[in-house]
C-alpha positions as CSV (number, residue, x, y, z in Angstrom):
1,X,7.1,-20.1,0.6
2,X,5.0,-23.4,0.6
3,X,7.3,-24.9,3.9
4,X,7.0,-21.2,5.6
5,X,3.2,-22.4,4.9
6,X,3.1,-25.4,5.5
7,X,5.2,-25.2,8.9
8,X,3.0,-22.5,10.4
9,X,-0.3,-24.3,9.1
10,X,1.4,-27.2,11.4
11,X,2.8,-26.1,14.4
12,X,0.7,-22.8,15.3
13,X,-2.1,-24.5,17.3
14,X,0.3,-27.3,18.9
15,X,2.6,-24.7,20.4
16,X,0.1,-21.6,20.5
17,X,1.4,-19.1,23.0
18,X,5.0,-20.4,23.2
19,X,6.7,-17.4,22.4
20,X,10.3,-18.7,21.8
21,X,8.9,-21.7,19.2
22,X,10.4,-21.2,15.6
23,X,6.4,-21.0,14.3
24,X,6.8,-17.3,15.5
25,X,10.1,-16.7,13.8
26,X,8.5,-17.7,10.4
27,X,5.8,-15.6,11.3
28,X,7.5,-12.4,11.9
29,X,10.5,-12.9,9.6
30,X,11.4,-16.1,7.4
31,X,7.9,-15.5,5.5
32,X,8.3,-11.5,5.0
33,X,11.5,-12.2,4.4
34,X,10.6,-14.8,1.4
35,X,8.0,-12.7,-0.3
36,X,10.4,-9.5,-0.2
37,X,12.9,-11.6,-1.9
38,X,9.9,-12.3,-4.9
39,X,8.5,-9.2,-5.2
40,X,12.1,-7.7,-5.5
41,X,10.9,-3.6,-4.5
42,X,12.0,-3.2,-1.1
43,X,11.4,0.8,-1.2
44,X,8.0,0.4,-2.5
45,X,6.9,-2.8,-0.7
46,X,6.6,-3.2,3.3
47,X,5.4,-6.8,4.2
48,X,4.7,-7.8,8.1
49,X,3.6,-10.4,9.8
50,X,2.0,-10.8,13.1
51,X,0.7,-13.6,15.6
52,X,-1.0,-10.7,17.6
53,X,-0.1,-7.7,20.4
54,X,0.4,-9.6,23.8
55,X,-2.1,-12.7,23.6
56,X,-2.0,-14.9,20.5
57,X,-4.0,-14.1,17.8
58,X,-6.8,-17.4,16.3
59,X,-5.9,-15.8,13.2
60,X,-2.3,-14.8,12.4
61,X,-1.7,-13.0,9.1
62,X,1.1,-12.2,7.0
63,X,0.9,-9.0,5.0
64,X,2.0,-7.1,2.1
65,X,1.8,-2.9,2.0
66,X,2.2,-1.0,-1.2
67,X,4.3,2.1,0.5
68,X,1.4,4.1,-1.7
69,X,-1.6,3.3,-0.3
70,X,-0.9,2.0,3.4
71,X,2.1,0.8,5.2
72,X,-0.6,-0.1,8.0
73,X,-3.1,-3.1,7.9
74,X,-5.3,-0.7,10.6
75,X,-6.1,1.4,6.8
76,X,-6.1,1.0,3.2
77,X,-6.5,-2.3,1.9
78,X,-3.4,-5.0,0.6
79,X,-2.9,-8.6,-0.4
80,X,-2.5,-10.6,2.9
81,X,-2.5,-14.4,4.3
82,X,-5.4,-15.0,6.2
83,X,-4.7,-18.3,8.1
84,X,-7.7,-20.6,9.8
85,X,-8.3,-20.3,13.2
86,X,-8.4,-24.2,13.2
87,X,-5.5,-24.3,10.7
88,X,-7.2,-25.8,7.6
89,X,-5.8,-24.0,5.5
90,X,-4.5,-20.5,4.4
91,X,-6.2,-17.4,2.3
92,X,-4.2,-15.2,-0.3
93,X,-7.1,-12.6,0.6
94,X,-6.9,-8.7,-1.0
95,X,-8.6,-7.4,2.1
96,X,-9.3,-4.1,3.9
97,X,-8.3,-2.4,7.3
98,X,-10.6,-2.6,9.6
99,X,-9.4,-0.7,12.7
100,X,-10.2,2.9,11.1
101,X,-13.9,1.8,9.5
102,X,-14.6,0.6,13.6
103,X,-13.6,3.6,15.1
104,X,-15.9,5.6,12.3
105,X,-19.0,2.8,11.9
106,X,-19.0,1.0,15.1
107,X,-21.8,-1.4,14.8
108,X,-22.1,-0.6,10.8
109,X,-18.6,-2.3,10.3
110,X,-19.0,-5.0,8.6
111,X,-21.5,-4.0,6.5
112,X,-18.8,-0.9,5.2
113,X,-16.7,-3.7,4.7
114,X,-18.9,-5.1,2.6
115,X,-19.8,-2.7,0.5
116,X,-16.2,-1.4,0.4
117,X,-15.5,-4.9,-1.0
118,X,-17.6,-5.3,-3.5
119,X,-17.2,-1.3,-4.8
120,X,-12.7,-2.0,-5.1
121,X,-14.1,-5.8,-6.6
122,X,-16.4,-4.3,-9.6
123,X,-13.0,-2.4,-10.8
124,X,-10.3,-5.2,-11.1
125,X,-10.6,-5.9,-14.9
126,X,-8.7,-9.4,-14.4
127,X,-9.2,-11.8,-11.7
128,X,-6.7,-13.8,-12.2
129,X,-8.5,-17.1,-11.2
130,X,-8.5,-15.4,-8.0
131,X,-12.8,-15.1,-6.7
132,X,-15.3,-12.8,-4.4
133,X,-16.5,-15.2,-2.6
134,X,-17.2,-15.7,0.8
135,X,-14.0,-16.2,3.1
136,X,-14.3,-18.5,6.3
137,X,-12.0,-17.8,9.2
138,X,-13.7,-18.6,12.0
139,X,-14.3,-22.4,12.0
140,X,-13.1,-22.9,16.0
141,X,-16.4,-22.6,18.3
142,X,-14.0,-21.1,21.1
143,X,-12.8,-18.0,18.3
144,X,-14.9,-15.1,20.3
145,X,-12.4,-12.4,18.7
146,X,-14.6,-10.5,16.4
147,X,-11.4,-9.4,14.2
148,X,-11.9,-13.0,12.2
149,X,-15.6,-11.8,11.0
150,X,-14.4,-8.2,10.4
151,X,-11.4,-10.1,7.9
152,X,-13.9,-12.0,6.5
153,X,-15.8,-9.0,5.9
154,X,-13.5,-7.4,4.2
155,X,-12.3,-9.2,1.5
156,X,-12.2,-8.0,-1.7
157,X,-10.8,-11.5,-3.9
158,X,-9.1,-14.7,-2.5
159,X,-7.9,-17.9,-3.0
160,X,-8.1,-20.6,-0.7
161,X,-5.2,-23.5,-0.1
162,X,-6.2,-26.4,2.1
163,X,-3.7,-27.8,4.3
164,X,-3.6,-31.1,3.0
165,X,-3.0,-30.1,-0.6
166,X,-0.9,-26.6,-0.6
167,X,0.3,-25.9,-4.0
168,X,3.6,-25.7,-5.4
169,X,5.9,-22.8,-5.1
170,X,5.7,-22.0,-8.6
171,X,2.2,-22.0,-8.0
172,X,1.7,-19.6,-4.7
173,X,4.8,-17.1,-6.4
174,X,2.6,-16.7,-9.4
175,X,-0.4,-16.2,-7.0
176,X,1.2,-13.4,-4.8
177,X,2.5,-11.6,-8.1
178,X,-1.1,-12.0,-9.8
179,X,-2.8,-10.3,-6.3
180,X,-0.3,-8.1,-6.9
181,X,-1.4,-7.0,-10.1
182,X,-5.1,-7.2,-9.0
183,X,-3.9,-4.5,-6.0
184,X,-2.6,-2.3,-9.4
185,X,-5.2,-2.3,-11.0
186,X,-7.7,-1.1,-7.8
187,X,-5.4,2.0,-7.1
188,X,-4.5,2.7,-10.4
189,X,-8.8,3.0,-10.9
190,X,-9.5,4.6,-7.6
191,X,-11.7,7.1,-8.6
192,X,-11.7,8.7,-5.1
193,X,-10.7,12.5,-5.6
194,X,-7.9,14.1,-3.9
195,X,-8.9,16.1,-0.2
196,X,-6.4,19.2,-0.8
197,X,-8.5,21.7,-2.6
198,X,-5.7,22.6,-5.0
199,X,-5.6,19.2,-5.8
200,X,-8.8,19.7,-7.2
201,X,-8.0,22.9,-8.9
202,X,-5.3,21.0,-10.6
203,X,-7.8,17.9,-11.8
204,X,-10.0,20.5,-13.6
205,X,-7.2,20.5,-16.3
206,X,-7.4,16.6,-16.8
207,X,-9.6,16.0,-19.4
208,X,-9.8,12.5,-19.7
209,X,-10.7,9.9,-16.7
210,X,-7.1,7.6,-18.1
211,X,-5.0,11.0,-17.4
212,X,-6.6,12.1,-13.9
213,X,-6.1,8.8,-12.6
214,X,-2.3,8.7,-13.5
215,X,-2.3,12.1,-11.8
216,X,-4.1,11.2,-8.4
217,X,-1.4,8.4,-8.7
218,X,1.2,10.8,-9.2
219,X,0.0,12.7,-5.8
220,X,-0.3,9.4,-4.1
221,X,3.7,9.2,-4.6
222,X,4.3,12.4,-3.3
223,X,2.8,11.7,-0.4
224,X,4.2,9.2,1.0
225,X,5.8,9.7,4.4
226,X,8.5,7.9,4.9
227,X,9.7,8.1,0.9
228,X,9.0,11.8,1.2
229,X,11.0,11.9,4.7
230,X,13.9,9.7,2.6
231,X,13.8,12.3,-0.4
232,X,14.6,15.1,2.1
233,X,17.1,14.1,4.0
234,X,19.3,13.4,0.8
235,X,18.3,16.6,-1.1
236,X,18.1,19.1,1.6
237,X,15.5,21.7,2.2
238,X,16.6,24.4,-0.6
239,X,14.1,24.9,-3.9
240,X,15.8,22.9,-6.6
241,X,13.4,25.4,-9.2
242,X,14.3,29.0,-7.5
243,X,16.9,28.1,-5.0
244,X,14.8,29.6,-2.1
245,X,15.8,28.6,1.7
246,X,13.0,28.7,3.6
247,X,14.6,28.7,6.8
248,X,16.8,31.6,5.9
249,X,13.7,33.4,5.2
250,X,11.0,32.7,6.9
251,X,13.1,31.6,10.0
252,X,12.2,28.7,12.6
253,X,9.2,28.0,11.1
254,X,11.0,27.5,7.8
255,X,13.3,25.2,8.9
256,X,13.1,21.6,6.8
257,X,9.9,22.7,5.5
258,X,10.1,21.6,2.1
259,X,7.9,19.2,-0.7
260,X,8.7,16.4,-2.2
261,X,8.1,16.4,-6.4
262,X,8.3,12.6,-8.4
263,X,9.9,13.1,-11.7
264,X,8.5,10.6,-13.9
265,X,6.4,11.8,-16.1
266,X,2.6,11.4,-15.3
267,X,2.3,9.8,-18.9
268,X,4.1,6.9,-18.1
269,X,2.7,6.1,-14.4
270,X,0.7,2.9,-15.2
271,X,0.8,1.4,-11.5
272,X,3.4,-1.5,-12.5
273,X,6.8,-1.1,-11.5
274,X,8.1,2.5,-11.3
275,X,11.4,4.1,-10.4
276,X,11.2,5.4,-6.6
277,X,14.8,6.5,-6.1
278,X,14.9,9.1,-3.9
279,X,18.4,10.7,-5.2
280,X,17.3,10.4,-8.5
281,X,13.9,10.0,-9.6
282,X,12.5,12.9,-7.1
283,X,13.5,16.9,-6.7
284,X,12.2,19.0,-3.7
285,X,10.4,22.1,-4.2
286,X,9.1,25.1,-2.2
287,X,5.0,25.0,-2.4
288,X,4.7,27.9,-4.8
289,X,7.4,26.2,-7.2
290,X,5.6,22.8,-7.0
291,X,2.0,23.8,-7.7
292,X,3.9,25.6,-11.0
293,X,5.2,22.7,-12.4
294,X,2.0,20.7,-12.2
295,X,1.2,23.1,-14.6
296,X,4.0,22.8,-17.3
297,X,3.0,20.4,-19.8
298,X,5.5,18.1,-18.4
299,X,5.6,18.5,-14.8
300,X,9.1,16.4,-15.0
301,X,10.8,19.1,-16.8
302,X,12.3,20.9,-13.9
303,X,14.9,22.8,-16.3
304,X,12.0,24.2,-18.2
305,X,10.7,25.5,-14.3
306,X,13.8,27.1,-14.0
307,X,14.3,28.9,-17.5
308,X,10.7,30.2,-16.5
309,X,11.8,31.8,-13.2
310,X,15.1,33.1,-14.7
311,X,13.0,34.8,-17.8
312,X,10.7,36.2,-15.1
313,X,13.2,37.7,-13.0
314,X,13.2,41.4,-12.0
């Protein structure tokens, strides 16, 4: 990871705009690549990296999405590099998208940003060594982008590594893996309640702020896309609780219609590393049958869903 750094930190402004230089490969690929390999949760993990649509970015950035809060860095917030626009140095940043908030705030954006910040900061419990402070991107006079500011903005916590004195390996792996954490422990406190309304019905029963978090975080599975896509094209489109086929009933506008259920119990989602098999550690389920066994005591005990239709029978 450090020569990925180091080499970009080096070569981007001497060779900005050459498109077939190696600086863009390490970019795009060789660093992704590297922090996939150290993470080690391809299905739950998406990292890209990108020197800008067309025209070169001043500040190129190399990003890492948890699957269940974005897979975009236009939403959501994640860990990213952040590098200089004069090449300095580099930022481990936990910071926010941006595109969304300036459609929505316009001129207001950065001051969102800001408060967005420092609302996700006051709920990390451990920093890590990582800080709030202040992030400075644009240190080049001819920078007129204004997505630099907007970055700065948004940070939530950083760490800064000059050019001159980049860290060890050791040192930047424990890093990513600490931001990592720091990213946990944001979602796994976002106290932002669910938009479906029987979402809501369902948190009345939670009567402890530890429990409904672990079940908005439950939700947050389930709704992935493309894991929820995944889950259905290996389990088909047939109820796994009362063996309904949509299709066959309701037609064309049954066809593939069908939701996605995570297994693990909701007791035991802490935001740390959890099982995301989709052959395995997920069911699908008509809408009826899944709002049901949110209301079992153990909403993994699809058996128990089915001895309830069988007893229920007519």
């Amino acid at each position: 990871m450090r020569e990925n750094l180091l080499e970009i930190l080096s070569n981007y402004i001497p060779f900005y705009g050459d498109n077939g230089h190696e600086v863009t490969r390490k970019i795009k690929s060789d660093l992704p690549n590297i922090i996939i390999d150290i993470i080690a949760e391809p299905d739950r993990y998406l990292v890209k990296g990108s020197y800008g649509a067309g025209n070169w970015a001043n500040v190129p950035w190399v990003a890492v999405f948890d699957l269940l809060v974005t897979d975009s860095p236009q939403t959501g917030y994640y860990p990213v590099f952040l590098f200089r626009d004069d090449m300095s140095g580099v930022y481990l940043s936990l910071n926010q998208g941006v595109t969304k908030i300036q459609e929505k705030y316009k001129r207001d954006t950065k001051q969102i940003l800001r408060f967005k910040a420092e609302d996700y900061a006051s709920q990390i419990e451990d920093f890590f060594g990582f800080n709030a402070e202040k992030i400075i991107l644009k240190r080049n006079e001819k920078t007129n982008n204004r997505l630099p500011s907007l970055y700065q903005a948004g940070n939530i916590v950083s760490k800064f590594y000059s050019s001159d004195n980049l860290p060890s390996d050791e040192e930047l792996q424990k890093d990513l893996k600490n931001i990592l954490i720091i990213y946990q422990q944001i979602y796994i406190n976002d106290n932002i309640p669910l938009n479906n309304s029987d979402d809501g019905q369902e948190e009345l029963e939670f009567k402890d702020f530890e429990n409904l978090n672990k079940f908005r975080f439950h939700k947050r599975i389930e709704r992935n896309y493309k894991l929820s896509k995944k889950v259905k094209e290996i389990q088909g489109y047939i109820c796994k609780a009362c063996d309904v086929d949509l299709e066959s009933r309701y037609g064309e506008i049954g066809k593939n219609y069908i939701e996605a259920h995570h297994l693990n119990p909701i007791s035991t989602l802490t935001g740390e590393k959890i099982e995301l098999d989709a052959r395995k550690d997920f069911t699908v389920l008509c809408a009826n049958c899944h709002r049901m066994i949110h209301r079992l005591e153990d909403p993994s005990d699809l058996q128990e869903l089915r001895r309830i239709i069988e007893q229920h029978k007519h």
